[in-house]
KOLVOLUM-667438 format. One line per 10 residues: for each residue z, x, y of C-alpha. Coordinates in Angstrom, 2 decimals. Layout:
REM KOLVOLUM-667438
Z:X:Y  ...
This chain:
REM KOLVOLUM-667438
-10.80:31.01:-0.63  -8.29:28.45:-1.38  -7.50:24.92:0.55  -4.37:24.55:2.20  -1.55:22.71:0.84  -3.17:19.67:-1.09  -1.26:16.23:-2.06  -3.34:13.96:-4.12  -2.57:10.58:-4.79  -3.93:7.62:-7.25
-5.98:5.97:-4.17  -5.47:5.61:-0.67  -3.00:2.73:-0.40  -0.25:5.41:-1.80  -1.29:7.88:0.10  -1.20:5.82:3.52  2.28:4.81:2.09  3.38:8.55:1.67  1.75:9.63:4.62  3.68:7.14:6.70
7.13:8.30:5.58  6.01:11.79:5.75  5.31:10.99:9.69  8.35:9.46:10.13  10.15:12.49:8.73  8.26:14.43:10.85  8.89:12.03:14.26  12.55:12.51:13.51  13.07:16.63:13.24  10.95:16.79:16.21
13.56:14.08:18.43  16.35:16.09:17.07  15.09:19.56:18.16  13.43:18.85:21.13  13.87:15.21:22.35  10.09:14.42:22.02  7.41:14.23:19.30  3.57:15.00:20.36  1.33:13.55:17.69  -2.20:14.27:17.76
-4.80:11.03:16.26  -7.54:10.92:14.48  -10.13:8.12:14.14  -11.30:6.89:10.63  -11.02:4.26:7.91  -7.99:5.77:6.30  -6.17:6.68:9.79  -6.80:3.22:10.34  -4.61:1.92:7.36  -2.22:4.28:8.24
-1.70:3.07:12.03  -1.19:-0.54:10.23  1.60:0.53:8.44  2.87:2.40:11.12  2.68:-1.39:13.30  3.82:-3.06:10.38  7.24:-0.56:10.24  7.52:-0.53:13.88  7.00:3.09:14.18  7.53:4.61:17.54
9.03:4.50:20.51  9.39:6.32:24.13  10.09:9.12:23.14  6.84:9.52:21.19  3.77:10.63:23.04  0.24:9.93:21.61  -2.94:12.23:21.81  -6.20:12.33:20.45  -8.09:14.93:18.75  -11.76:13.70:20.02
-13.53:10.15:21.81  -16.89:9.33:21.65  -18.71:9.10:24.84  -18.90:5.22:25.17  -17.33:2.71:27.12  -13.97:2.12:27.44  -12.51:-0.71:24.98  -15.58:0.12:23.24  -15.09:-0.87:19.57  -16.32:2.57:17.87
-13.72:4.46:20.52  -10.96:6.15:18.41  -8.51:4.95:21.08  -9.37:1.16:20.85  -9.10:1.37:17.40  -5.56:2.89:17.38  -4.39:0.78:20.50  -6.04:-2.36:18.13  -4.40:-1.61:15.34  -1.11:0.07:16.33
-0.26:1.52:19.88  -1.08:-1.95:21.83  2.00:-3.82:20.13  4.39:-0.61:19.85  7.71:0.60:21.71  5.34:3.77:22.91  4.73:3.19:26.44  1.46:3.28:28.07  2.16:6.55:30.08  2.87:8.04:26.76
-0.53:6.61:25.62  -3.04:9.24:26.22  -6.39:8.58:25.26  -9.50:10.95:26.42  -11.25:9.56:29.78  -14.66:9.82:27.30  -16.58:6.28:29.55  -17.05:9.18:32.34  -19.00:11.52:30.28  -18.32:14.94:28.12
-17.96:17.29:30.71  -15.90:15.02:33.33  -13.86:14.05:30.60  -13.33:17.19:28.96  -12.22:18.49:32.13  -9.35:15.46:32.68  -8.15:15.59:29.24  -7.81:19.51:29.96  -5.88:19.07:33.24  -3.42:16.02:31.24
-2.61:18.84:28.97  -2.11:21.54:31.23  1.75:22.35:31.00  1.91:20.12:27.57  3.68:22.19:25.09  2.48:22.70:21.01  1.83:19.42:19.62  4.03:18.56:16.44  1.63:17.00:14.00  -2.13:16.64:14.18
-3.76:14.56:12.34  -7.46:14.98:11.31  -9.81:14.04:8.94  -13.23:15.72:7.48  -16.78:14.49:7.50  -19.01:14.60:4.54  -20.68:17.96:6.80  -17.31:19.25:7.07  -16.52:18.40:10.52  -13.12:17.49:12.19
-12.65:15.98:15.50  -16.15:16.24:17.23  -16.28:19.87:16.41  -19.55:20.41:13.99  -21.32:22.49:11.98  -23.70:24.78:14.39  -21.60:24.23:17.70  -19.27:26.05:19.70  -15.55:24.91:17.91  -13.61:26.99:20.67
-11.66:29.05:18.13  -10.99:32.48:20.11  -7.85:32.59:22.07  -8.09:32.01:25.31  -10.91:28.93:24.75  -10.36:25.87:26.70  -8.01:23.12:25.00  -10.69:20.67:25.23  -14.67:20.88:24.58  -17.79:18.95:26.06
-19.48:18.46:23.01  -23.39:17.68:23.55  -25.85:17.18:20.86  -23.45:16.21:18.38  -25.39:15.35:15.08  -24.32:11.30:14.71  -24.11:8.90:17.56  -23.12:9.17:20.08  -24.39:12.73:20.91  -21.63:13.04:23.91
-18.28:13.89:22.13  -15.04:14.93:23.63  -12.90:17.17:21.17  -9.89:19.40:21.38  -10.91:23.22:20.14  -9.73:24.67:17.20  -7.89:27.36:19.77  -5.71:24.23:21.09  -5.35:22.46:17.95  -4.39:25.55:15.78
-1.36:26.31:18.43  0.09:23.05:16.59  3.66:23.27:14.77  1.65:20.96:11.89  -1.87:19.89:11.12  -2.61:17.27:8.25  -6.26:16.16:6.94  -6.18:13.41:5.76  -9.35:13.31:3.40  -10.54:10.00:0.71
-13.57:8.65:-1.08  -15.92:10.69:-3.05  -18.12:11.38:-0.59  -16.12:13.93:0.74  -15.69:15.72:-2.35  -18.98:18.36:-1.73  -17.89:19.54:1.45  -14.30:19.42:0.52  -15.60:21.92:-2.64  -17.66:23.82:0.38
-14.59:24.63:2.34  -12.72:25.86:-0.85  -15.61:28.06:-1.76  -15.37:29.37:1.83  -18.52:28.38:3.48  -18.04:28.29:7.60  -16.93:24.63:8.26  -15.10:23.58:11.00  -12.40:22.52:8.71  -11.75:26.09:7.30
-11.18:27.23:10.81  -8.09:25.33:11.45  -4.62:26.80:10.60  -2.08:25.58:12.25  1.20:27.63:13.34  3.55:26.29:10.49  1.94:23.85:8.09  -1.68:23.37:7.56  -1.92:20.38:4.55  -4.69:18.75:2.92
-3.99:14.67:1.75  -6.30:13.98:-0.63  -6.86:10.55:-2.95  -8.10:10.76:-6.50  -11.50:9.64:-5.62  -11.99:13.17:-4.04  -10.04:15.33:-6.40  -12.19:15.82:-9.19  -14.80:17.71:-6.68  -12.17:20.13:-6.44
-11.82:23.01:-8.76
């Protein structure tokens, strides 16, 4: 088995910096053709970066409409909650309106909250881009080694995720059915640490992250730091 598309850069300051204007690119075909562009987040160190450059740039605007790919169950505003990290960082400050914000309801448990995020969705075409990153056990969103991922057709767009192996154990997470209907989806992947389940995946052992293809593009951004794990 082979990975996906793969850019590597020197460290992760270029890649951010890449990643950014590769966004950007992508914001802009998506206006054109359709008047809209659905991006999908991800939580994480390098995410983080990125959403500073996109606030330092000034990215976004009403026509852009913000998702998320999982939430820990905690309270809202919660520091460790993807959405007040990206609201922090980026969204809070931008030209995207709050309606366009959508973060997962995740303070009112798994299931409630699964079942919300699946009814804000309902009639919601593809998403454009969705970004995603990998944990060192090959994870993306909350969708882990050993659970249900929802990849058959026909699975629900969104998953109550109990049990989940780090804190919290109540997740929230689109399935791989929902995310996989996406035009684009981009992992975004640095540090060494990831390197032996990034060499897992290419060897073709069943990871969550191997079961994501998306419709048109399905990339991997990597940094140096995890290249060399790669064969």
């Amino acid at each position: 088995m082979t990975l996906p598309a793969t850019h590597v850069f020197a460290d992760a300051g270029v890649l951010v910096e890449a990643l950014a204007d590769a966004l950007a690119n992508q914001a802009d075909a998506a206006i054109a053709a359709r008047g809209a562009f659905h991006l999908v987040l991800a939580g994480g160190t390098t995410p983080r970066a990125l959403y500073a450059e996109l606030a330092r740039r000034g990215a976004g605007d009403a026509r852009w409409h913000v998702w998320y790919g999982d939430e820990r169950c905690l309270p809202a505003g919660h520091a460790e909650r993807n959405s007040s990290m990206a609201e922090q960082t980026w969204l809070a400050a931008s030209r995207i309106p709050p309606q366009n914000r959508q973060p997962i309801p995740a303070e009112r448990g798994a299931a409630v909250a699964a079942a919300a995020y699946a009814d804000r969705l309902n009639g919601v075409g593809d998403f454009d881009l969705v970004l995603l990153g990998m944990g060192e056990d090959g994870h993306t969103a909350s969708l882990f080694p050993g659970h249900d991922w929802g990849v058959e057709p026909g699975s629900p767009d969104v998953l109550a995720v109990f049990g989940a192996p780090k804190p919290p154990a109540g997740r929230v997470s689109l399935s791989a059915a929902r995310l996989n209907r996406s035009a684009k989806i981009w992992f975004v992947i640095t540090g060494a640490g990831k390197g032996e389940a990034l060499a897992q995946w290419q060897a073709g052992a069943p990871l969550p992250v191997g079961a994501m293809r998306a419709r048109e593009e399905t990339a991997v951004w990597l940094d140096a730091a995890v290249k060399p794990w790669v064969a």
